[in-house]
N, C-alpha and C positions, 0 to 999 in steps of 0.2 A: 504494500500500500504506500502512495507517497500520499498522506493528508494535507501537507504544504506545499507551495512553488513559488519561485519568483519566475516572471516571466522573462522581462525585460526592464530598461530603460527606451521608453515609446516617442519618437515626437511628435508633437501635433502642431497647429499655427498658435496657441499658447503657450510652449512652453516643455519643457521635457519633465517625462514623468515618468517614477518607479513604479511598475503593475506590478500587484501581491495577487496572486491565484491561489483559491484552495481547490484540493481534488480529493475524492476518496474511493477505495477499491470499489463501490458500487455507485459512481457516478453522483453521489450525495452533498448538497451544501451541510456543511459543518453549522449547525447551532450557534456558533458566534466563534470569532477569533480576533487577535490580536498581533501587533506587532513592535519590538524592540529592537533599537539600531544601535549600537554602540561606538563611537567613534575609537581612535589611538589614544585620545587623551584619556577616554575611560567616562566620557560624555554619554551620557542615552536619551534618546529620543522615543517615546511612544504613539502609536495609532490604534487606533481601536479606542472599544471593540468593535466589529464588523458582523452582519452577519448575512450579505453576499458574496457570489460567488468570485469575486474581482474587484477590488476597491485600488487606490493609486493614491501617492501624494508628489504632488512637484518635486523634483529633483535643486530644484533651488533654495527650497524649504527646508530641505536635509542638510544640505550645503551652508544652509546660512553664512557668513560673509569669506566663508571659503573658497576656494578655487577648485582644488579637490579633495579627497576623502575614501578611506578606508573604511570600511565599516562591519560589524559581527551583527551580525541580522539572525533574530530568534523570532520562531513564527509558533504562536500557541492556539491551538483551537480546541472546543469541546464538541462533540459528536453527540449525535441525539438523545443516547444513554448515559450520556455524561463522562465518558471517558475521553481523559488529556492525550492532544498528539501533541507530538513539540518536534520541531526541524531547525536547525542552524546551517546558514553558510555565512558567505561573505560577499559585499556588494565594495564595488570600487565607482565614484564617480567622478568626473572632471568635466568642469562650469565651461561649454564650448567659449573658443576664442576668437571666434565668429561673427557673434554678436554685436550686431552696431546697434550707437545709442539710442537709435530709434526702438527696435525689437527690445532693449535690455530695460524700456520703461512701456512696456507692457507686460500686466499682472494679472493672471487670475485666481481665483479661488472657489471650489468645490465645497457644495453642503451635501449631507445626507438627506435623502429622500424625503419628503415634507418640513425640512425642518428651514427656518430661518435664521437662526442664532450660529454664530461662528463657533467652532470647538475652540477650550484655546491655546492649540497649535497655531492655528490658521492669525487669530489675534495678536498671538507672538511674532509672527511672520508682517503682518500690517504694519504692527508697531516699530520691528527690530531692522525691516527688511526695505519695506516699502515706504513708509513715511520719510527714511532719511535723505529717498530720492527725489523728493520734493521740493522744490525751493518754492523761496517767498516770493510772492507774485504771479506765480503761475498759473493753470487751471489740472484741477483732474476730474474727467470724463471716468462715469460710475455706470454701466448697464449690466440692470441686472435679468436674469434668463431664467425657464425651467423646463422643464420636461413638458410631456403632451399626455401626460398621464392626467385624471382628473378634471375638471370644469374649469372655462377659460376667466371666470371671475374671479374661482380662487387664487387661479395659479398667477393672475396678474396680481392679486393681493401679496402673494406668494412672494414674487420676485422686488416687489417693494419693498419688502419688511426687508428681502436679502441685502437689497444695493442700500438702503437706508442703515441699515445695520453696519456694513461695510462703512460708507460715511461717516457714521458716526465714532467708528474706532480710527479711523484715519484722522478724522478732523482733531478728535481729542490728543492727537498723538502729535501734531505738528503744531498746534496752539503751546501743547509745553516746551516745546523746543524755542519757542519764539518767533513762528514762522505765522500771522496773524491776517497777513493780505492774500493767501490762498484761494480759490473758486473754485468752486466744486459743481457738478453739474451731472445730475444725476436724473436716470428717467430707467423704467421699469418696462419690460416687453412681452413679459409671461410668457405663454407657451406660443410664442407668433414664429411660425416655421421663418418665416420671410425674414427675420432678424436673427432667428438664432446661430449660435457659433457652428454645430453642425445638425445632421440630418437627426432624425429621432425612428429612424427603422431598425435600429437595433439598440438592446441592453446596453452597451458602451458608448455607445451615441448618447443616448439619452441621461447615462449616467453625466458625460462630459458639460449637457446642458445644463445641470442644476447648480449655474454659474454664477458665477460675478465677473465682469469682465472692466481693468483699471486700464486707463491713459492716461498718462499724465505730462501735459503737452507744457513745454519749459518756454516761460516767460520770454519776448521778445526785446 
């Protein structure tokens, strides 16, 4: 039986990202699972818990103001009857060098299925990652996205609370810094095919869209 996997480091037009896959000898999603990253300094980082078949976190998130990164990756899940799998390897990643400053201030950020509020990973990431790219006087463009799951009133309810949420932790994050002449410009799109980042005909599609998507276009 392998009950854990990593798949890959994936890229998409936001951003590169580590897929965690679980599998089980009878084709089964695991009851919930988790995951712990450990860096060289003896740093960990957690996700979870999970309890789809494929969940991902940005790879610049891992990364945090590094370049690259070694990491001991422990993937824990429980199985229906409540028995521990546990799998260990190792992930290596490096922040492409690629990246011009346009692509390097664009951001996005992932929620779990109905939910609006940020884990806080993702917060730490706003605050540690993304606010410092901000300067004063600028504008950051906030759209926020979801799946096509659900009714189009929610889901547009939905995506407001997301990109509003997001604003709000970005906002409070550059006001302490001292940065006070910022513009923010945020609007919500719910489940409108026509705007979202990708298609929504499959699981991983649709996982992608329950987004937030940041620009943060540098003062002239």
């Amino acid at each position: 039986m392998t009950p854990l996997q990593i798949i890959a480091v994936q890229e998409n037009p936001m951003d590169s990202r580590v897929l965690f896959t679980t599998t089980s000898e009878k084709n089964q999603p695991l009851k919930s699972w988790n995951v712990k990253l450990t860096d060289e300094n003896g740093t960990t980082q957690n996700y979870g818990p999970y309890t789809g078949v494929q969940e991902s976190v940005p790879g610049n998130m891992i990364l945090g103001n590094s370049n690259s990164g070694k990491y001991k990756v422990v993937m824990i899940g429980q199985t229906s009857d409540g028995v521990e799998v546990k799998r260990e390897t190792t992930l290596n990643l490096d922040r492409s060098a690629e990246l011009t400053e346009e692509e390097a201030l664009r951001y996005s950020i992932l929620f779990d299925f109905d939910k609006s509020n940020t884990v806080a990973t993702y917060e730490k990431f706003l605050t540690d990652v993304v606010a410092p790219r901000i300067d004063d006087n600028s504008k950051v463009v906030i759209h926020g996205h979801t799946d096509i799951i659900g009714s189009e009133a929610y889901n547009m309810q939905l995506s407001e609370k997301r990109a509003s949420e997001t604003e709000r932790i970005l906002s409070n994050a550059v006001k302490r810094s001292g940065k006070n002449s910022v513009k923010f410009e945020t609007d919500a799109f719910g489940m409108d095919t026509g705007r979202a980042p990708f298609d929504n005909k499959l699981p991983e599609e649709r996982f992608y869209n329950r987004t937030v998507v940041i620009d943060i276009e540098k003062a002239k």
